[in-house]
C-alpha positions in Angstrom: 0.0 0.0 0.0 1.0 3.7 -1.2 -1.8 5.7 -1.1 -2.3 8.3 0.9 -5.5 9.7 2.4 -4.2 12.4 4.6 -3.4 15.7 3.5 0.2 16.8 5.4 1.0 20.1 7.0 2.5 21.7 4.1 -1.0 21.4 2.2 -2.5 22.8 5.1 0.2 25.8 5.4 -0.3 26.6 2.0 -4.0 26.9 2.2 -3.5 29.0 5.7 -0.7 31.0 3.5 -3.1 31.8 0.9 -6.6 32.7 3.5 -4.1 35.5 5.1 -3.2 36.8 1.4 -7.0 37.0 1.1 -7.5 38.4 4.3 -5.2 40.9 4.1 -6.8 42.2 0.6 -10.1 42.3 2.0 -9.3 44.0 5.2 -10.5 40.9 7.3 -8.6 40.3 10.6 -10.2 37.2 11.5 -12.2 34.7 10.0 -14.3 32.3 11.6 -15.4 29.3 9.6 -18.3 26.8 11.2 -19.1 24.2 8.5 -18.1 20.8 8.6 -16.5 20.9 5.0 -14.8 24.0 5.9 -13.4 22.6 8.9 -12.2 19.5 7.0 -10.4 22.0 4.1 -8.7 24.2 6.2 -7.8 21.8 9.2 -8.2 18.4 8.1 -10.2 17.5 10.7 -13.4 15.2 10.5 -15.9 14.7 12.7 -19.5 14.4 13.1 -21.7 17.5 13.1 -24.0 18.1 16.2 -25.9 21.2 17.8 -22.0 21.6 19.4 -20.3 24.3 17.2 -16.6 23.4 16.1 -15.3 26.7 14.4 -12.0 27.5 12.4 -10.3 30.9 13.4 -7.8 32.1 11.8 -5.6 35.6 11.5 -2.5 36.5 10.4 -0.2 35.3 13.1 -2.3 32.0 14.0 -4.7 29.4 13.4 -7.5 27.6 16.0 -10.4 25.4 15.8 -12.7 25.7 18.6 -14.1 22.8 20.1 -16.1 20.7 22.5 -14.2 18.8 25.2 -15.7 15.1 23.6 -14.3 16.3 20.4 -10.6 17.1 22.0 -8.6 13.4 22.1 -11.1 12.9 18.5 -9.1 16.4 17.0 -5.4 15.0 18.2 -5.6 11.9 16.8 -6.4 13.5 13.8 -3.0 15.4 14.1 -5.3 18.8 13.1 -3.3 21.8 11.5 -4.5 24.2 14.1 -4.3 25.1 18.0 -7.4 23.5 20.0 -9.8 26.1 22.0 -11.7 23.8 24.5 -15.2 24.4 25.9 -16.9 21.6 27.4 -20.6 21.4 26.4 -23.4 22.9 24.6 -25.3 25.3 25.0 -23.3 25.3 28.1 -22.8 27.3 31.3 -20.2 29.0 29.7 -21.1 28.8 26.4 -19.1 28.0 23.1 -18.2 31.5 21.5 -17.5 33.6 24.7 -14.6 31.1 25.5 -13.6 31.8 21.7 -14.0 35.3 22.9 -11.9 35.0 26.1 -8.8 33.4 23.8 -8.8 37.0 22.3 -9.3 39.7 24.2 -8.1 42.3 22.3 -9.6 41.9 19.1 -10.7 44.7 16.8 -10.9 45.9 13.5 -13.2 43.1 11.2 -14.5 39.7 12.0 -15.6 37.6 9.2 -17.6 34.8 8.8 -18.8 32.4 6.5 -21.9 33.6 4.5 -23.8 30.4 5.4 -23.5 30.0 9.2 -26.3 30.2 11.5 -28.3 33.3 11.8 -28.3 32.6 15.3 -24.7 32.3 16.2 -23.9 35.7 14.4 -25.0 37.6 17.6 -22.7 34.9 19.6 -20.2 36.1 17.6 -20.7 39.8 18.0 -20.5 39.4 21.9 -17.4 37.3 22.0 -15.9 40.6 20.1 -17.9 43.9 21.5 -14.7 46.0 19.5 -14.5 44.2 16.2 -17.4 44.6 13.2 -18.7 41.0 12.3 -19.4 40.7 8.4 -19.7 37.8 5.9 -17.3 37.2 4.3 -16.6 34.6 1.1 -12.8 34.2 1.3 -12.9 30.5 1.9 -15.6 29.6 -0.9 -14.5 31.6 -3.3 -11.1 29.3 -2.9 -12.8 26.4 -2.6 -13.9 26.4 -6.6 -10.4 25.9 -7.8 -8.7 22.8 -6.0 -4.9 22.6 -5.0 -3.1 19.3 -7.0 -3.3 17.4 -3.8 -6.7 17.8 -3.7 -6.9 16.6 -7.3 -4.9 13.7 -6.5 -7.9 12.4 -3.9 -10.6 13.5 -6.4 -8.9 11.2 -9.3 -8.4 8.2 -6.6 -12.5 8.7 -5.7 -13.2 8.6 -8.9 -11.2 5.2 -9.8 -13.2 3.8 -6.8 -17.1 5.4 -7.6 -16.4 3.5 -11.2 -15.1 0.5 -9.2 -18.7 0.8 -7.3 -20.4 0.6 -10.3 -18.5 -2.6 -11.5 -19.3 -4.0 -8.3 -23.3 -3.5 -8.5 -23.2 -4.7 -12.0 -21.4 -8.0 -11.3 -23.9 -8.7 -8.5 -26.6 -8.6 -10.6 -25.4 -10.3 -13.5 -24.5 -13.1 -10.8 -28.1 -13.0 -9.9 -29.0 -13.4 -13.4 -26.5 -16.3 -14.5 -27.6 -18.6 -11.5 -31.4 -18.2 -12.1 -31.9 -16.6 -8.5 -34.4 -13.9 -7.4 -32.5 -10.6 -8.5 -31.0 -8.6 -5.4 -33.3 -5.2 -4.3 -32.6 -2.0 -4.6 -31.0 -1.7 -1.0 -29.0 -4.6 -0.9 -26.9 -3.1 -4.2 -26.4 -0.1 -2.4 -25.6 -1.6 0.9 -23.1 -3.7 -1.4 -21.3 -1.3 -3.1 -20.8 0.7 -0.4 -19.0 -2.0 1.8 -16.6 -2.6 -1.4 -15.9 0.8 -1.9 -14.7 1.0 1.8 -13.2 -2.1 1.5 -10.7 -0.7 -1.2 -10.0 2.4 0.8 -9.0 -0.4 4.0 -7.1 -2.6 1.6 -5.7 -0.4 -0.7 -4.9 2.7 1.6 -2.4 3.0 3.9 -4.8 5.6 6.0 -8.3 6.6 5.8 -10.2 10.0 6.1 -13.2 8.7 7.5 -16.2 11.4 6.9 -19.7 11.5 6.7 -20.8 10.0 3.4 -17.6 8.1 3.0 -19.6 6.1 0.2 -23.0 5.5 -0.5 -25.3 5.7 -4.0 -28.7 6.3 -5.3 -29.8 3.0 -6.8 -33.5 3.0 -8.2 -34.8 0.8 -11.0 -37.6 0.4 -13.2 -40.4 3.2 -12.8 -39.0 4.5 -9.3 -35.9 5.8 -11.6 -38.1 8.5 -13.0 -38.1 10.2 -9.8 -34.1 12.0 -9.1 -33.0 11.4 -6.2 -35.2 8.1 -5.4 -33.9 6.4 -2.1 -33.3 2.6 -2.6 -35.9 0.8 -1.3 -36.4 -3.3 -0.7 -38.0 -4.0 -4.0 -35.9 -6.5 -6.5 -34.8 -5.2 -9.7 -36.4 -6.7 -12.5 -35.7 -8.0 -16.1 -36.4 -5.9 -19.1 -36.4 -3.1 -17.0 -33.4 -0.1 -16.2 -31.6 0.7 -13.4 -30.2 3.9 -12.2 -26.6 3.2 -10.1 -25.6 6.6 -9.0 -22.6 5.7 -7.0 -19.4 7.9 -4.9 -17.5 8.2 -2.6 -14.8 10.8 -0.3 -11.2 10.1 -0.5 -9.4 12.3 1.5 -12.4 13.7 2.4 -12.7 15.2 -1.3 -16.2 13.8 -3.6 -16.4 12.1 -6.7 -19.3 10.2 -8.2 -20.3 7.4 -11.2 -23.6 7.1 -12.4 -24.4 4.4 -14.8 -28.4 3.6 -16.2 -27.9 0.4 -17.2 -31.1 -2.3 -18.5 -31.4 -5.6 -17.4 -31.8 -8.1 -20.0 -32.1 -6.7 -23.7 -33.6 -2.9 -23.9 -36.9 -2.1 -25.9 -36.8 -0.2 -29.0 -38.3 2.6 -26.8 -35.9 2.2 -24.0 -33.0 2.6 -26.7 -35.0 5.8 -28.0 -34.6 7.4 -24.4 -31.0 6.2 -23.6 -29.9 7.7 -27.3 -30.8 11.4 -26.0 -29.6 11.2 -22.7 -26.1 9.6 -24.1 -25.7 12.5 -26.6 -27.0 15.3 -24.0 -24.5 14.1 -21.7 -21.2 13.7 -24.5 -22.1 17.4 -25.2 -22.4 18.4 -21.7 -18.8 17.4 -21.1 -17.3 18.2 -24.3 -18.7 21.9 -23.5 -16.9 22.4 -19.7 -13.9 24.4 -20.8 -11.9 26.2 -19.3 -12.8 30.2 -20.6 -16.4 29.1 -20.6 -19.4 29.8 -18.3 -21.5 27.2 -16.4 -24.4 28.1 -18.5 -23.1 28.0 -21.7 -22.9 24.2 -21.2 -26.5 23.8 -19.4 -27.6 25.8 -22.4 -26.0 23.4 -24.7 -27.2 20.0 -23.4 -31.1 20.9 -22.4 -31.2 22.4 -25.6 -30.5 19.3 -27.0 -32.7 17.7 -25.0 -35.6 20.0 -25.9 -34.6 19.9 -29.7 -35.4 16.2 -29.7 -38.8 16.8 -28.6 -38.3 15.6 -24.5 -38.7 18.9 -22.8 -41.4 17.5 -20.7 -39.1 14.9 -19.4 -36.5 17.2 -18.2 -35.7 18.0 -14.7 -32.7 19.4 -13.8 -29.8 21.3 -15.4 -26.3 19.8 -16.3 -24.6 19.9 -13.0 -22.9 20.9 -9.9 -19.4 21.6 -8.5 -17.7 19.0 -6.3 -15.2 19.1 -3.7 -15.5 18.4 -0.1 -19.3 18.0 -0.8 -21.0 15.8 -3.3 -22.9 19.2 -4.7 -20.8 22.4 -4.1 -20.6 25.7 -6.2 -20.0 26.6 -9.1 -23.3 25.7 -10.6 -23.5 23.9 -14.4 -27.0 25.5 -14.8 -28.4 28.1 -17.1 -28.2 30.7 -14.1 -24.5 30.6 -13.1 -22.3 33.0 -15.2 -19.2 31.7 -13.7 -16.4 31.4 -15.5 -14.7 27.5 -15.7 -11.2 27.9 -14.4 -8.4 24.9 -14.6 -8.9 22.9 -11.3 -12.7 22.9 -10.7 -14.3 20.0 -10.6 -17.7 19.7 -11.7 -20.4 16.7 -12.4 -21.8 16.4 -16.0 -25.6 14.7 -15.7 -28.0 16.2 -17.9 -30.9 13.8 -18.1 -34.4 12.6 -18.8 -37.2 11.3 -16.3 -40.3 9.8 -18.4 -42.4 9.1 -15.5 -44.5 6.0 -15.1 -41.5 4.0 -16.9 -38.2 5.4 -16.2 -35.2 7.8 -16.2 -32.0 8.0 -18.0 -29.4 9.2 -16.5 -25.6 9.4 -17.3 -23.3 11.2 -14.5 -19.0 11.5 -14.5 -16.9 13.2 -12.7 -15.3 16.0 -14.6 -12.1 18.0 -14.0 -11.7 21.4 -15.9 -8.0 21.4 -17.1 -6.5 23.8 -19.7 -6.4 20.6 -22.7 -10.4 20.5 -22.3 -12.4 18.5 -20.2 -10.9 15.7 -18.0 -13.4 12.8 -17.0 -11.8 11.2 -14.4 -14.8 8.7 -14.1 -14.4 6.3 -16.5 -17.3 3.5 -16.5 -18.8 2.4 -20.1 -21.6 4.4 -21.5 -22.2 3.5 -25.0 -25.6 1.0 -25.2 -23.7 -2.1 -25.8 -21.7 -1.3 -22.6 -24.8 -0.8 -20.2 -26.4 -3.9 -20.8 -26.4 -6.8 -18.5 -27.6 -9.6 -20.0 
């Protein structure tokens, strides 16, 4: 074993390094960071979100992470690229953010905070520092759209192992198939898939980042796949019918996902109709996430497609979404979302078509934007010889 899930404290000084440079150009003196992804990006640590706040601070001469005494020998294990700030409980006699307060007593000038955190821990925040002005601030996501090459390196490995998660489910159904036995439900793929994906990271990996959502899917089949999003549920797939394997996993506590609808057993001539514009709508969608270009211009591509070939009514959802510490993250492939594609985002390219009462059609890979054109890192079969299991 080689492989590496932890992120070392160079990665971690460099992303400190480059929060101050931001900082400083904003005229933020500190910045306090509450969500569990954020934690994990600028500290490396991972734990399990409760009503308890854990919060990154950070200024030009140092870097904390506030936490709850139960989370304290969790956070050194870890080996976590900032000073510990101990409180012991919520909401607690002394509560959370005036022993952040306490820690620094003399701050002024501009607190910032994450544009997302709780509207009721802002006036927390605002007593801890009576001399400072508290403001949102987007430092931290605006950095998080473009990833650093060690994070690329875990988004690549994720991606090897979401494909490997869709090899998995197929196999256990074709097994199912070859030995004449009732075919597995919905829940047990998932459940399987999931345990091999984890069972890589423990064989392959010298060390794990073990996160929330370390790997799970969306498996629905038959008409339940016309509904995005559909949980698994305990009903057997069936033959002649298609199944929806929306697969990922975190490596290093970075996202990628594989998404496969594949058809058990031979596909209709209607079935083949469906799977024909969801295919092409989903080659254009990646071919059109470059670097220069806006989100939209590549939603705008695909549902037009989609809408050309007379499906509009079975359209749901734009192209895609960013991915990085979370599954769905900013920027936005969707018709609304001007944002320029940079070299290092990472987005997802899944445009698709839900024809309800039978079923949807959905392709999904992982794509990195690099300055030679769009990188899929997921790799999985698509073409219609490829996706049936027969």
């Amino acid at each position: 074993m080689s492989f590496t899930q932890r992120l070392g404290a160079n990665f971690y000084a460099k992303v400190h390094a480059d929060i101050r440079t931001r900082m400083a150009k904003s005229g933020v003196d500190m910045l306090l960071l509450d969500s569990n992804d954020d934690v994990i990006y600028t500290t490396g640590f991972s734990h399990y979100t409760t009503e308890r706040p854990v919060v990154f601070a950070i200024t030009q001469t140092g870097a904390w992470l506030l936490l709850p005494k139960l989370e304290e020998s969790h956070a050194a294990h870890q080996d976590i690229a900032a000073e510990p700030i101990i409180y012991f409980e919520f909401p607690g006699i002394d509560p959370a953010f005036a022993v952040l307060g306490r820690a620094f007593p003399d701050m002024k000038g501009t607190v910032g905070h994450s544009p997302a955190i709780s509207a009721a821990r802002i006036p927390q925040i605002a007593a801890a520092f009576p001399n400072a002005r508290v403001v949102p601030s987007n430092i931290v996501q605006q950095m998080r759209l473009k990833k650093y090459p060690e994070e690329i390196v875990m988004h690549r490995e994720a991606s090897r192992i979401s494909d490997e998660m869709v090899i998995a489910g197929v196999e256990l159904i074709r097994d199912a198939m070859r030995s004449g036995k009732e075919l597995p439900s919905e829940i047990e793929i998932e459940s399987f898939v999931s345990r091999h994906a984890m069972k890589i990271m423990f064989d392959e990996h010298d060390d794990q980042m073990l996160v929330q959502g370390l790997a799970s899917g969306l498996v629905y089949s038959g008409p339940r796949s016309a509904y995005p999003h559909g949980m698994p549920t305990g009903n057997p797939v069936k033959r002649g019918e298609s199944i929806i394997l929306s697969l990922g996993c975190r490596v290093g506590g970075r996202a990628a996902e594989s998404e496969r609808t594949l058809f058990i057993g031979e596909p209709s001539k209607e079935q083949e109709g469906h799977y024909a514009v969801a295919y092409e709508a989903q080659r254009m969608a990646t071919a059109a996430l470059i670097a220069g270009h806006s989100c939209a211009s590549a939603d705008n591509l695909a549902l037009k497609f989609i809408r050309d070939s007379g499906m509009d009514e079975y359209l749901l959802h734009r192209v895609g979404h960013g991915m990085g510490i979370m599954f769905h993250e900013a920027p936005w492939v969707e018709g609304g979302d001007d944002t320029i594609l940079e070299p290092g985002m990472i987005t997802s390219s899944e445009p698709a078509i839900f024809v309800h009462g039978f079923a949807g059609y959905r392709i999904a890979d992982t794509v990195l934007i690099a300055e030679e054109g769009p990188d899929s890192m997921t790799h999985y079969p698509r073409k219609l010889e490829d996706v049936v299991i027969a």
